[in-house]
C-alpha positions in Angstrom: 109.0 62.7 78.1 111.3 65.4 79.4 112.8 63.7 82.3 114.9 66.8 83.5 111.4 68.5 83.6 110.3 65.8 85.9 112.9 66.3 88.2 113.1 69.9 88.5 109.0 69.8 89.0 109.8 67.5 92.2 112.7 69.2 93.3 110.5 72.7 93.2 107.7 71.3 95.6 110.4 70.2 98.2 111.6 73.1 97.9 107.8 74.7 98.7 107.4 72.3 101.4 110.6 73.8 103.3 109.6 77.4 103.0 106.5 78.6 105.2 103.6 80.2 103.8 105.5 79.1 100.0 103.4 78.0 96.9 104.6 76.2 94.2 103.7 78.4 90.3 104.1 76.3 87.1 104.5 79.1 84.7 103.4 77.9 81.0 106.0 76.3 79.1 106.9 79.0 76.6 107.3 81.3 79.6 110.0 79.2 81.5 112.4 77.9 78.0 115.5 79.5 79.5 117.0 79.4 82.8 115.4 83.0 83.7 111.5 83.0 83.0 111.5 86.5 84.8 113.2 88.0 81.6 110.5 86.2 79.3 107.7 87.3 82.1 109.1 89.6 84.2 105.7 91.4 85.2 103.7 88.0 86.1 106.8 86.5 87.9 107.4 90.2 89.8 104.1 90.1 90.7 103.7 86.4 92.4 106.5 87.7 94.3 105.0 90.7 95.6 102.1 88.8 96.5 104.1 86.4 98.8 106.5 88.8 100.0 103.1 91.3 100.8 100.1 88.4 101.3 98.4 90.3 98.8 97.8 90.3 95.0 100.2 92.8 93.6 99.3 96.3 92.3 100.0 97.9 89.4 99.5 101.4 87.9 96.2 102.2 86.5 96.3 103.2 82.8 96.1 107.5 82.2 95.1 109.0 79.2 93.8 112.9 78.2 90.5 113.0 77.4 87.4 115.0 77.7 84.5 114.0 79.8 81.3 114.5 79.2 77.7 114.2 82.2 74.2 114.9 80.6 71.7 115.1 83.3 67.5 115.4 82.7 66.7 118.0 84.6 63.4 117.7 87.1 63.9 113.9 86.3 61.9 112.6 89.3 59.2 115.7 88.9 58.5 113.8 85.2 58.9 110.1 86.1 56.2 111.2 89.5 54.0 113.1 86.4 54.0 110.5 83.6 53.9 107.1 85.5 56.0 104.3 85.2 55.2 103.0 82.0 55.5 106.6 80.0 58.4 107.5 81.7 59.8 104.6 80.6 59.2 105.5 77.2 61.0 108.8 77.3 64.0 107.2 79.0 63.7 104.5 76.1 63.9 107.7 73.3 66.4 109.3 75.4 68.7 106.2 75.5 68.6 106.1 71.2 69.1 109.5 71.5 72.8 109.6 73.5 73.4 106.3 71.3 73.0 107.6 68.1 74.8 111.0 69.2 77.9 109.6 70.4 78.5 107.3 67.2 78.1 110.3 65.4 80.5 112.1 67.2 82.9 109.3 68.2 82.0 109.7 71.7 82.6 106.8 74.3 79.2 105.5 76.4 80.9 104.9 79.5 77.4 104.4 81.9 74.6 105.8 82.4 73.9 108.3 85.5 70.6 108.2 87.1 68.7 110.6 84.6 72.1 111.0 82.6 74.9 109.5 81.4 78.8 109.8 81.3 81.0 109.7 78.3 84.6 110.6 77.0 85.9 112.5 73.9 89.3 112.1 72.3 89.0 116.4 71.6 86.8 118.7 74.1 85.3 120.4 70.7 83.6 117.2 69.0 82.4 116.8 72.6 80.5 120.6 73.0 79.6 119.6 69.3 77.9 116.5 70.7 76.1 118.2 73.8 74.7 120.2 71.6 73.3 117.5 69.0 72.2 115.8 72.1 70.7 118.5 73.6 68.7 119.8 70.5 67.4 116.2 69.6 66.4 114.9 73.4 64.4 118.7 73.7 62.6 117.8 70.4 61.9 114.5 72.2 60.3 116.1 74.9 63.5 115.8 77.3 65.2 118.8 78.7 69.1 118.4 79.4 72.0 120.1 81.1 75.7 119.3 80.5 79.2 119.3 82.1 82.6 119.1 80.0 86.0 119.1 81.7 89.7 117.8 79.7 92.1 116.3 81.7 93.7 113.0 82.7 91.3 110.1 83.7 92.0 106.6 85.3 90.8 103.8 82.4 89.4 100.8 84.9 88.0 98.1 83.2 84.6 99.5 81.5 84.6 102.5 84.0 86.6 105.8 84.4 88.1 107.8 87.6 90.4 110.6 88.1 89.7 114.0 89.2 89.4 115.2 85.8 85.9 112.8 86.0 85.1 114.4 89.4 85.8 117.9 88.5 83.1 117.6 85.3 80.3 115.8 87.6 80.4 119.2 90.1 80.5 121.6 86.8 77.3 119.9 85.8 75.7 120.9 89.2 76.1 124.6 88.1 74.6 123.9 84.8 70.8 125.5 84.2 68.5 123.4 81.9 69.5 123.2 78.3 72.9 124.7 79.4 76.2 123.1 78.2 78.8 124.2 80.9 82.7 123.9 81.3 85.5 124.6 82.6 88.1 127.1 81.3 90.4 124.5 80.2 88.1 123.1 78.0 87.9 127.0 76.2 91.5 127.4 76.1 91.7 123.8 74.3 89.5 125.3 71.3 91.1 128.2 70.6 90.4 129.2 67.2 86.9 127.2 66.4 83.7 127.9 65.6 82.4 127.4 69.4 81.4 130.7 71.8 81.8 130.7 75.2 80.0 132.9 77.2 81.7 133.9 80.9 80.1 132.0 83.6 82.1 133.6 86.7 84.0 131.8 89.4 82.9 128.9 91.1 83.7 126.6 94.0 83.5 123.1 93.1 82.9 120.9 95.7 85.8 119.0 96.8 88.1 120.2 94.5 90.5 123.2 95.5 90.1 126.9 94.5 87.7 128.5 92.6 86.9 127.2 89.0 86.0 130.0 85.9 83.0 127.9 84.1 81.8 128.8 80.8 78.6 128.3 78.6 79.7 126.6 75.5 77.9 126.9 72.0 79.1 125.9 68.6 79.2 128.8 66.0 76.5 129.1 63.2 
């Protein structure tokens, strides 16, 4: 028994008891084997002492990367699920669903959730992800499933199983300018993929909601 451990546990909570609003932490022992655990831990210790100093949990930076995202949406998705009934519809969705799954593994896209009649996803390059919207696009109309798509690059938030940013927000409003079996985006996306195969085709300028000044948009198709 490590009686020095014994008495520095008991001197601690005294300590506690004299300080208002203080609790007493036991950090793991391979955290606290010097006489400065904050230099072994320094993040989980800072952050135990925000959240007294504060009286909440501490906060820390969400993690940014570049990437490209990616919204499919069905178009006249209600007009179809009132058409077919429940139990057909479902079947579509169901073909639909394989259809994004197989799509993405084939282009290395990320699933990130699915959108109402869509879904959202995330490319490490913009042009494997115009490759993909049009793989998806092709195989989901063969399927009996009309798409449109929205592609923007630029940083996103990573939280948890979800994304954020306003690289996210600015591809859900180029979607909304999208016609059926269009794949739409944003200029940065075309000067990204400067010298491939893919043609873009000059879309004009656009206000996207909530985002400031006017956006050039462009309809995206890979090269024959």
């Amino acid at each position: 028994m490590d009686r020095s451990r014994d008495i520095n546990r008991l001197f601690a909570r005294q300590l506690v008891e004299g300080i208002e609003g203080a609790s007493l932490v036991e950090m793991p022992i391979e955290k606290s084997i010097t006489l400065f655990p904050w230099l072994e831990a320094g993040e989980e210790v800072a952050g135990l002492v925000e959240e007294f100093l504060t009286g909440s949990p501490a906060t820390h930076a969400c993690d940014r990367i570049l990437a490209t995202v990616l919204f499919t949406d069905v178009v006249q998705s209600t007009e179809q699920a009132v058409t077919l009934g429940d139990r057909r519809w479902r079947a579509v969705l169901d073909r639909h669903d394989s259809i994004i799954a197989r799509e993405l593994a084939r282009f290395r896209g990320r699933f990130v959730k699915s959108m109402g009649g869509g879904v959202l996803a995330t490319f490490d390059g913009p042009a494997r992800a115009v490759h993909c919207a049009a793989a998806l696009r092709d195989s989901l109309f063969a399927a009996g499933v009309s798409v449109r798509t929205g592609i923007h690059t630029g940083e996103i938030e990573l939280r948890d199983d979800d994304i954020g940013g306003v690289a996210v927000h600015i591809a859900s409003r180029v979607i909304t300018h999208a016609s059926s079996g269009e794949i739409l985006t944003s200029s940065t996306v075309k000067d990204l993929v400067v010298g491939s195969d893919i043609v873009f085709d000059d879309r004009g300028e656009h206000e996207l909601k909530g985002v400031p000044g006017r956006w050039r948009l462009f309809a995206a198709e890979p090269g024959m």
